[in-house]
N, C-alpha and C positions, 0 to 999 in steps of 0.2 A: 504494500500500500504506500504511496507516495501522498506526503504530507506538505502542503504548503503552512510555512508559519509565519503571520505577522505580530509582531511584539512592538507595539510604540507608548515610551515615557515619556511624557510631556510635566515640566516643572513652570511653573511661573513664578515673577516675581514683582513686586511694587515700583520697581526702579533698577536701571545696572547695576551689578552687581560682579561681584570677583569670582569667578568659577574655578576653585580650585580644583585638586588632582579627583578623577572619578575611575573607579574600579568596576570593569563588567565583567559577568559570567552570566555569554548568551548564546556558547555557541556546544551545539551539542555532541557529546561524547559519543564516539561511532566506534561499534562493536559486531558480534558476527549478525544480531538484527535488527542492528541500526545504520545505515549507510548514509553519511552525510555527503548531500550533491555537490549545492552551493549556499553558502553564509552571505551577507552585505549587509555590516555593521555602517553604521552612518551616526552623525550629530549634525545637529543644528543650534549655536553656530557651527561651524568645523571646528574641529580638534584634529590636536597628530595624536595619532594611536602607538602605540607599541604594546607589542605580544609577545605574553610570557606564559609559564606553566606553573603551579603551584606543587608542596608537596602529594597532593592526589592525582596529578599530571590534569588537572581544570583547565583550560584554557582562558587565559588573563586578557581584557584589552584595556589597558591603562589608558585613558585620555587627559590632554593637556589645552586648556585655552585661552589664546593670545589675548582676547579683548574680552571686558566686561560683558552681559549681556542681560536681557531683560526677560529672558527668554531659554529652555533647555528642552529641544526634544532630542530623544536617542530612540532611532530605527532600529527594528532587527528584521530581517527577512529571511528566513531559512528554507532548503528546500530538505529532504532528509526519506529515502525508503524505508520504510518499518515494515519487517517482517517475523516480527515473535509470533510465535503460536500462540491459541484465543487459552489451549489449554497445556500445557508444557509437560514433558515424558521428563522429567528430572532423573541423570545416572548419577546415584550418589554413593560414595565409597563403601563398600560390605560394611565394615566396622562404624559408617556413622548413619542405619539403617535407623538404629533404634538411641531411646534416649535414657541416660545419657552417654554419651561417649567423649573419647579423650583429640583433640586435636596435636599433631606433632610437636616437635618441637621447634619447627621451623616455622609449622603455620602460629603456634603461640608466641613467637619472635615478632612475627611480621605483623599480624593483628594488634598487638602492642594495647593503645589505647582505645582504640576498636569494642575493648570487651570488658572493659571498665566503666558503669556508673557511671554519669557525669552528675547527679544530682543525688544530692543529700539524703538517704534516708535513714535517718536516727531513729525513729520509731518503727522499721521496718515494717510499715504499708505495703510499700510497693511489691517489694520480696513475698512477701503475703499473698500479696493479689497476683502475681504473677506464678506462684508456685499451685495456686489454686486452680492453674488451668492446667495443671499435671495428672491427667490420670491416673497413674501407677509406676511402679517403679522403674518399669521396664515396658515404653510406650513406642508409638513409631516416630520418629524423629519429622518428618513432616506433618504429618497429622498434627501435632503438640503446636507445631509453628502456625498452622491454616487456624486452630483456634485460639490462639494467640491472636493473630489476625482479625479473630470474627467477637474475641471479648476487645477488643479497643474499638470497636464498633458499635457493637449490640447495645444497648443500653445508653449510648449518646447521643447528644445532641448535635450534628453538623452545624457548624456558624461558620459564616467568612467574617474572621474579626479584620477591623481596617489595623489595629494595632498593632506597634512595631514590637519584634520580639515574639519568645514562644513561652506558654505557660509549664510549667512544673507538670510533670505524671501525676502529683499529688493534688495539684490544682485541678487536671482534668478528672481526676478519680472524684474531687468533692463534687464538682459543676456539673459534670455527667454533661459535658460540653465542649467541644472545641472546633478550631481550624483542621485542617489536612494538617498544618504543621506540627499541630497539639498532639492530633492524634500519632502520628507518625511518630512524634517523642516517645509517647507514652510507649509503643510497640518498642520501641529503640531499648528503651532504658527496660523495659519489661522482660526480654531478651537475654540482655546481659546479664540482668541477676543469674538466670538460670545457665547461664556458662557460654554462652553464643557469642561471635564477633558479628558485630553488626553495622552500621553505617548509615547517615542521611544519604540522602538521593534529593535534588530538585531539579525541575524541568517545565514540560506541558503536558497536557491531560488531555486526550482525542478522545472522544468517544461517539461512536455510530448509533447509541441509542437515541440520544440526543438531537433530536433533528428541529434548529432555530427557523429554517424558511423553507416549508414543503414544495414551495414554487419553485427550487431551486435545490436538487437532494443532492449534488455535490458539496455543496456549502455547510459549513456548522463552524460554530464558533467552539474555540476549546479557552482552557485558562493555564494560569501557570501551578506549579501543584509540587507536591511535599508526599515524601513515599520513604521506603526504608528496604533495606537491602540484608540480606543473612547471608554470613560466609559458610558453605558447603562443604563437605572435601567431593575433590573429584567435580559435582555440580557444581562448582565457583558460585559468584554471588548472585542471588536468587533472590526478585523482589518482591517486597509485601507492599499493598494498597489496602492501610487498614478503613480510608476514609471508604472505597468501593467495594472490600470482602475480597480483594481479588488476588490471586498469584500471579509471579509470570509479568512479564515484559510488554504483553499486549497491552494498548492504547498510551505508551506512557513513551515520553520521549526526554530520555535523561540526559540532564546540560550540565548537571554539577557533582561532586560524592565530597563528603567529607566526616569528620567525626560527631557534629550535632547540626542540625537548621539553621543555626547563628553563623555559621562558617562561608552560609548558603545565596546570601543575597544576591541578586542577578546586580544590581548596580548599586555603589556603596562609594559618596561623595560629598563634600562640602562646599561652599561657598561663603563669601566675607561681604555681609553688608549692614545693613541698619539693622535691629531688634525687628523690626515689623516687616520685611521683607517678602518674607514668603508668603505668596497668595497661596499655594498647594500645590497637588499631585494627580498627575489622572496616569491609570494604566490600562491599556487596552489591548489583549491577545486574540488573535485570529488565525483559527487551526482549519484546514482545507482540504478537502481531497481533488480539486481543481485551481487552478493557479487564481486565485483572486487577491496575492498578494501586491496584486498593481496598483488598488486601494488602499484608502483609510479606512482603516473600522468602522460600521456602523455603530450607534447609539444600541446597545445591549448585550454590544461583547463583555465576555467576560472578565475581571477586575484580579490583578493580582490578589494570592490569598499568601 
């Protein structure tokens, strides 16, 4: 399936303004079923870019710009074949069949901080809740992970919160509510308690259920989205969509990997000017199965989450 994606940030502001240095990660990570065609990163005003990699090999586009402006939008246009399967045949190592089992000691090197906690839990909550999704002593190693998957779900509340930042497992566990990003914490750090390296993921979110203009059944608007990844043996890393129940690589098209959400931001940048400067922020993603990235979004594309 070949996916057309338009991504446009638009920032405004009261008056020129100093645009200082701005960090992107927009361009997507291409794997055996993800084929990236073509990228065309742009800003308005122009900036010089430079491109670099991070330690997760991301791909960086630094921008720099000469003149004040009153004004910032940044394009992304991607083109990209996606070909995961709706339902994925996982070959995973004999010995990590069932659960639990031991990872080497090369995969425990390398996963490093991967499979550690990142959030506090003193009253061991989390570890609670997460060890409650264990059937027995001796489970099937995927199965344990799909309901995992389907408890950061079940019982919540989807919200696209506009707020910056991601909440606490502990926060989602009281609220019984969050973002793709919340949720995807929660599965992340829920994970690790029970011995799993695991990983943020962010990107775009297709999906063909979804149909925004029947007049027109190429067309569908997709958004940007928050998912999480489990290190395998043998299966390599394998994603969870705790926000959709889903496994697998289907509809998901991954631009970023890192060790939490907060690592994850597609664009991350300041500017220098008066206290009251900023008028705001609109973001607008448009995901395609026919090229209509020669437009601007319409009015009900979907909003970064």
């Amino acid at each position: 399936m070949r996916l057309h994606i338009l991504h446009v940030t638009t920032y405004g502001y009261r008056g020129p303004v100093e645009l200082l240095v701005h960090r992107m990660m927009l361009t997507p990570r291409s794997s055996h079923a993800l084929r990236l065609i073509s990228a065309d990163l742009s800003c308005e005003p122009a900036a010089e870019l430079e491109w670099t990699q991070d330690v997760f090999g991301n791909l960086i586009a630094t921008a720099s710009f000469p003149n004040p402006s009153k004004h910032l939008t940044i394009t992304n246009r991607v083109i990209v074949n996606q070909t995961a399967a709706a339902w994925p045949i996982l070959k995973i190592a004999p010995h990590a069949h069932r659960y639990p089992f031991d990872y080497s000691h090369e995969e425990l090197t390398d996963l490093g901080a991967l499979m550690v906690p990142e959030h506090t839990d003193s009253e061991g909550r989390l570890a609670a809740w997460a060890h409650a999704q264990v059937l027995g002593v001796d489970t099937d190693t995927l199965s344990l992970l799909q309901d995992m998957n389907a408890a950061a779900r079940i019982g919540m509340t989807y919200v696209a919160r506009e707020e910056i930042g991601t909440q606490s497992p502990q926060e989602t566990l009281d609220l019984a509510s969050g973002s793709c990003r919340d949720l995807a914490t929660l599965f992340i750090e829920a994970v690790r308690q029970l011995g799993f390296g695991a990983r943020a993921v962010s990107g775009y979110l297709f999906d063909p259920a979804i149909l925004e203009n029947p007049a027109d059944p190429g067309f569908q608007h997709g958004a940007t989205h928050a998912w999480a990844e489990v290190y395998l043996p043998r299966a390599g890393w394998v994603a969870f969509d705790p926000t959709n129940g889903r496994m697998g690589e289907a509809h998901l098209v991954p631009v970023a990997v890192g060790r939490s959400i907060a690592q994850l931001s597609p664009i991350d940048g300041r500017y220098v000017g008066v206290d009251d400067a900023f008028l705001g922020m609109k973001v607008e993603v448009t995901v395609s199965t026919t090229d209509r990235t020669d437009l601007t979004p319409q009015d009900g594309s979907s909003s970064s989450d």
